[in-house]
N, CA, C and O of each residue as an XYZ file, in Angstrom:
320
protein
N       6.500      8.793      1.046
C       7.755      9.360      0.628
C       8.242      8.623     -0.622
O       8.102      7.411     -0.783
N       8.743      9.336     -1.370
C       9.237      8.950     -2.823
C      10.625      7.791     -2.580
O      11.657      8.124     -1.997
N      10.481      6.973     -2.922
C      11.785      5.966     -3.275
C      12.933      6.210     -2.877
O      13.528      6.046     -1.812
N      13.287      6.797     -4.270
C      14.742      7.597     -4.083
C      14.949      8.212     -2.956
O      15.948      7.971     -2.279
N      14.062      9.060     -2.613
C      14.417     10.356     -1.309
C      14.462      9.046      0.146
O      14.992      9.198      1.247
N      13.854      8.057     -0.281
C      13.780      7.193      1.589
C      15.274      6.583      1.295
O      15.862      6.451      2.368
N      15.911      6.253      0.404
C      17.042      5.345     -0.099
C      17.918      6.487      0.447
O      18.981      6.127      0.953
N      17.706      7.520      0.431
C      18.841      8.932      0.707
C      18.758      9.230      1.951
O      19.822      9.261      2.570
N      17.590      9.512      2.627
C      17.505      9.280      4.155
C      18.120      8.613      4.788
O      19.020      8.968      5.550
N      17.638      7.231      4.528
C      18.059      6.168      5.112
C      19.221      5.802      5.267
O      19.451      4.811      5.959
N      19.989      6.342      4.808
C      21.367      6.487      4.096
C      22.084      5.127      3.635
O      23.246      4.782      3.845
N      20.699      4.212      2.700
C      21.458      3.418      1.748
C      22.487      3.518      0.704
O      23.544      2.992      0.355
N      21.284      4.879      0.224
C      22.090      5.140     -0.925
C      22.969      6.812     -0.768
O      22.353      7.441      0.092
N      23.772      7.386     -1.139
C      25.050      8.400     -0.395
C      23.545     10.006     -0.945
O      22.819     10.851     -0.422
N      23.942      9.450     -2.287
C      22.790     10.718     -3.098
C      21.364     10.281     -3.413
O      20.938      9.129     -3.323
N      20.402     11.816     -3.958
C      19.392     10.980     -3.804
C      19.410     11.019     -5.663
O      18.589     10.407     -6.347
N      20.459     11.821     -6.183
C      20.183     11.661     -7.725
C      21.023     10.340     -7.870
O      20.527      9.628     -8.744
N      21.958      9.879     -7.383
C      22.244      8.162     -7.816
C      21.196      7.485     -7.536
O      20.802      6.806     -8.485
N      20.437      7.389     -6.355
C      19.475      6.925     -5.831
C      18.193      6.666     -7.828
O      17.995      5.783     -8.662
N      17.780      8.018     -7.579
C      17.036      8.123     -8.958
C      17.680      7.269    -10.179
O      17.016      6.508    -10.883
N      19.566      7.590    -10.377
C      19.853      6.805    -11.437
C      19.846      5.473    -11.180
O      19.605      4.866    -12.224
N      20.062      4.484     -9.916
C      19.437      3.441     -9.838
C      18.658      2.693    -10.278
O      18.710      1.555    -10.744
N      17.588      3.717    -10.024
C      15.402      2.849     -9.618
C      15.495      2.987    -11.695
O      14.888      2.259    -12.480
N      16.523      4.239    -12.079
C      16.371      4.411    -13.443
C      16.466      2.834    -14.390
O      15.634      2.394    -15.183
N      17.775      2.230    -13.968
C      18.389      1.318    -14.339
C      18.076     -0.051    -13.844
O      18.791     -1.040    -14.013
N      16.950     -0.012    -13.223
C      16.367     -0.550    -12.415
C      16.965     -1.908    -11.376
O      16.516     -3.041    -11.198
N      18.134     -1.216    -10.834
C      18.905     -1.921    -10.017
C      17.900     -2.128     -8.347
O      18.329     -2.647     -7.317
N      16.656     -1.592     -8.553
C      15.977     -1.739     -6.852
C      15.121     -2.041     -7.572
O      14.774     -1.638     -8.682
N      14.665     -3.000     -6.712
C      12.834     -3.744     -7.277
C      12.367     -3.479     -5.423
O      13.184     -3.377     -4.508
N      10.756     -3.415     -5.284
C      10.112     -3.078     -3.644
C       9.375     -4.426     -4.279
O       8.921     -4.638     -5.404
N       9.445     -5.205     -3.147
C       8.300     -6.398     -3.130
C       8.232     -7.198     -4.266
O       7.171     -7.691     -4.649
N       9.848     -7.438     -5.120
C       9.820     -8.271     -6.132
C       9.594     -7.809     -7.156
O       9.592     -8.599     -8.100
N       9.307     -6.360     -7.444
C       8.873     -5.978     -8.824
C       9.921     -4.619     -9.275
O      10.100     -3.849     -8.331
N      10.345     -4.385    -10.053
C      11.382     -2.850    -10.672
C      10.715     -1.655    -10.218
O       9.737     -1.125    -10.746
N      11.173     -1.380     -9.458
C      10.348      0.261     -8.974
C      10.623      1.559     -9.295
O      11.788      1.887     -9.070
N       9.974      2.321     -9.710
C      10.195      3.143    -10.304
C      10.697      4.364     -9.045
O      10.548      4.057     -7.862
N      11.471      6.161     -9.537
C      11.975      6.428     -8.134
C      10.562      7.234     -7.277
O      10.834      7.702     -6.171
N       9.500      7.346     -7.643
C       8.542      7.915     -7.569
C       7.630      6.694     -6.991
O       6.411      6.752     -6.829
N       8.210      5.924     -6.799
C       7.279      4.730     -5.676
C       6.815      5.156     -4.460
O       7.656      5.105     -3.563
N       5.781      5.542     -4.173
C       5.827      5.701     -2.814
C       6.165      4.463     -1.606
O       5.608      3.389     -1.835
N       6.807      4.513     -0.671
C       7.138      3.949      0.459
C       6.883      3.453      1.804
O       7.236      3.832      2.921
N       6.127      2.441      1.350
C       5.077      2.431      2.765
C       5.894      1.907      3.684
O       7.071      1.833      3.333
N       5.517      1.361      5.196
C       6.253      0.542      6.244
C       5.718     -1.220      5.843
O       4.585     -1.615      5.566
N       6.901     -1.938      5.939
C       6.856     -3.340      5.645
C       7.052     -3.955      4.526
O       7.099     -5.162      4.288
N       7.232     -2.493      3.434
C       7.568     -2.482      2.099
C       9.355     -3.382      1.974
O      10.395     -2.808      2.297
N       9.308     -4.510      1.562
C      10.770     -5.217      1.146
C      11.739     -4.907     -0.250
O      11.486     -5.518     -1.289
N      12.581     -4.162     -0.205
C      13.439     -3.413     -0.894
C      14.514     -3.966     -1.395
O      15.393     -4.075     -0.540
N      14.812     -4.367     -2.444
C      16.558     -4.893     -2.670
C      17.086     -3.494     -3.951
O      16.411     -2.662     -4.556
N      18.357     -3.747     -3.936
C      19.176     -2.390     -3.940
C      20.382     -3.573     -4.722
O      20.776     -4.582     -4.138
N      20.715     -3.267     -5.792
C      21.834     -4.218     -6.537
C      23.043     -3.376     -6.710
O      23.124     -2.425     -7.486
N      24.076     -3.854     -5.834
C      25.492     -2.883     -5.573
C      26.224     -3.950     -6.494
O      26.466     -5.115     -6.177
N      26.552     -3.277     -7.788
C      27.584     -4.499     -8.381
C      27.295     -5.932     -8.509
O      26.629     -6.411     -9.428
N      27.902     -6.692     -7.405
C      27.778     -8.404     -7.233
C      26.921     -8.341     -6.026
O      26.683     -9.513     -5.735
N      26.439     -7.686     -5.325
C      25.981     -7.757     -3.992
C      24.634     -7.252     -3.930
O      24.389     -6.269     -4.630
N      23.637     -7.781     -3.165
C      22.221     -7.461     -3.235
C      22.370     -7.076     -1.901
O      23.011     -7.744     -1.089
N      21.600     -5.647     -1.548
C      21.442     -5.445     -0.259
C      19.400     -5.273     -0.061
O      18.727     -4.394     -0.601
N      18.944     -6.225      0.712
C      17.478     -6.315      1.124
C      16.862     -5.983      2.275
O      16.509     -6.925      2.985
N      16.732     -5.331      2.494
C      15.883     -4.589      3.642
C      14.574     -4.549      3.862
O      14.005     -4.761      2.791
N      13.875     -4.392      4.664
C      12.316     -4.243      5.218
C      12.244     -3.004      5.593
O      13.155     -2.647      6.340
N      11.267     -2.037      5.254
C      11.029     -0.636      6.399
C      10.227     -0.796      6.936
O       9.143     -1.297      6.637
N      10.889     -0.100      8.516
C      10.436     -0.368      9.430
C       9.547      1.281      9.881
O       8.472      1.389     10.470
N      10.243      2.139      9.477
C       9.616      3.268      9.381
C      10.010      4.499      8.233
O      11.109      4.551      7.681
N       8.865      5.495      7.984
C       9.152      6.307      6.648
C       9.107      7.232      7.728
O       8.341      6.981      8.658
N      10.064      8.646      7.767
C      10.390      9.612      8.358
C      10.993     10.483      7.277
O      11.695      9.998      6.389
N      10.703     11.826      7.364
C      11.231     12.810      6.573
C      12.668     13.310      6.526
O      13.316     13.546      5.506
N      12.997     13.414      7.579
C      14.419     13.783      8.356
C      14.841     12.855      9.621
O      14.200     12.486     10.605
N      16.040     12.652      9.242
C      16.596     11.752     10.489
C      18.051     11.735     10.768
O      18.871     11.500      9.881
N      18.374     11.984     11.993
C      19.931     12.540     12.389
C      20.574     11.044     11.431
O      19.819     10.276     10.834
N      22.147     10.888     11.478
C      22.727     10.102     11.023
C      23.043      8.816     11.657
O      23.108      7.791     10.978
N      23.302      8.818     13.319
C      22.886      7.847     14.097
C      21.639      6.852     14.355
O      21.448      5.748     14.866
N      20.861      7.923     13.680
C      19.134      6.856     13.821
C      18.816      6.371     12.463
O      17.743      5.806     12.253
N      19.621      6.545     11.600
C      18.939      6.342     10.068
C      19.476      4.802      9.780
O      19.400      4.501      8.589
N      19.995      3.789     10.632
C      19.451      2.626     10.465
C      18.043      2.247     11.389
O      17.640      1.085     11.343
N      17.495      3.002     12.014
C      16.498      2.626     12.345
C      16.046      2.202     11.753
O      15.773      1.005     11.839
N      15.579      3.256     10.441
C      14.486      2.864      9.576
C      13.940      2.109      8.780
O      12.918      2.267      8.112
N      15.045      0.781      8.899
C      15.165     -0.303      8.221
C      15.496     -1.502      8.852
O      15.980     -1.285      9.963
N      15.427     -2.538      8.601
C      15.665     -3.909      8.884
C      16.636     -4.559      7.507
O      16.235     -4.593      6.344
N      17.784     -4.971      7.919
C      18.372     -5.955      6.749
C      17.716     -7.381      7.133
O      17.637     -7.894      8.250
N      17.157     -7.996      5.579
C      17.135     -9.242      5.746
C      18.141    -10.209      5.071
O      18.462    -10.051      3.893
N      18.593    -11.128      5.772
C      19.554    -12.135      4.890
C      20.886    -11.648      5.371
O      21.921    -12.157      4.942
């Protein structure tokens, strides 16, 4: 699954075109490096997401296409 679209699932990020203008501006790096929004998304993949002053870092724990709104922290682990 594409970047952007798991960041929108997951419901890190609200949209998945902010999501895109993000990875654009390259406020998310996967595994330490600037990712582009066309990254694909594996499981165990480590994600940070730069909100302003605040880094949010996560692990996935699973890639799913659709997911009600109650389960869509599943799909992740915060670390830190």
């Amino acid at each position: 699954m594409r970047l952007d679209k798991y960041l929108k699932v997951s419901r890190i990020i609200k949209r998945r075109t902010v999501a895109n203008d993000a990875c654009d501006a390259a406020h998310v790096t996967v595994n330490g490096r600037p990712a582009k929004a066309s990254y694909d998304v594996k499981e165990n993949d480590i994600i940070e997401v730069g909100f302003g002053n605040r880094t949010l870092k996560v692990r996935v724990l699973s890639v799913k296409e659709t997911v009600g709104k109650a389960d869509a922290a599943g799909l992740y682990e915060v670390i830190e």
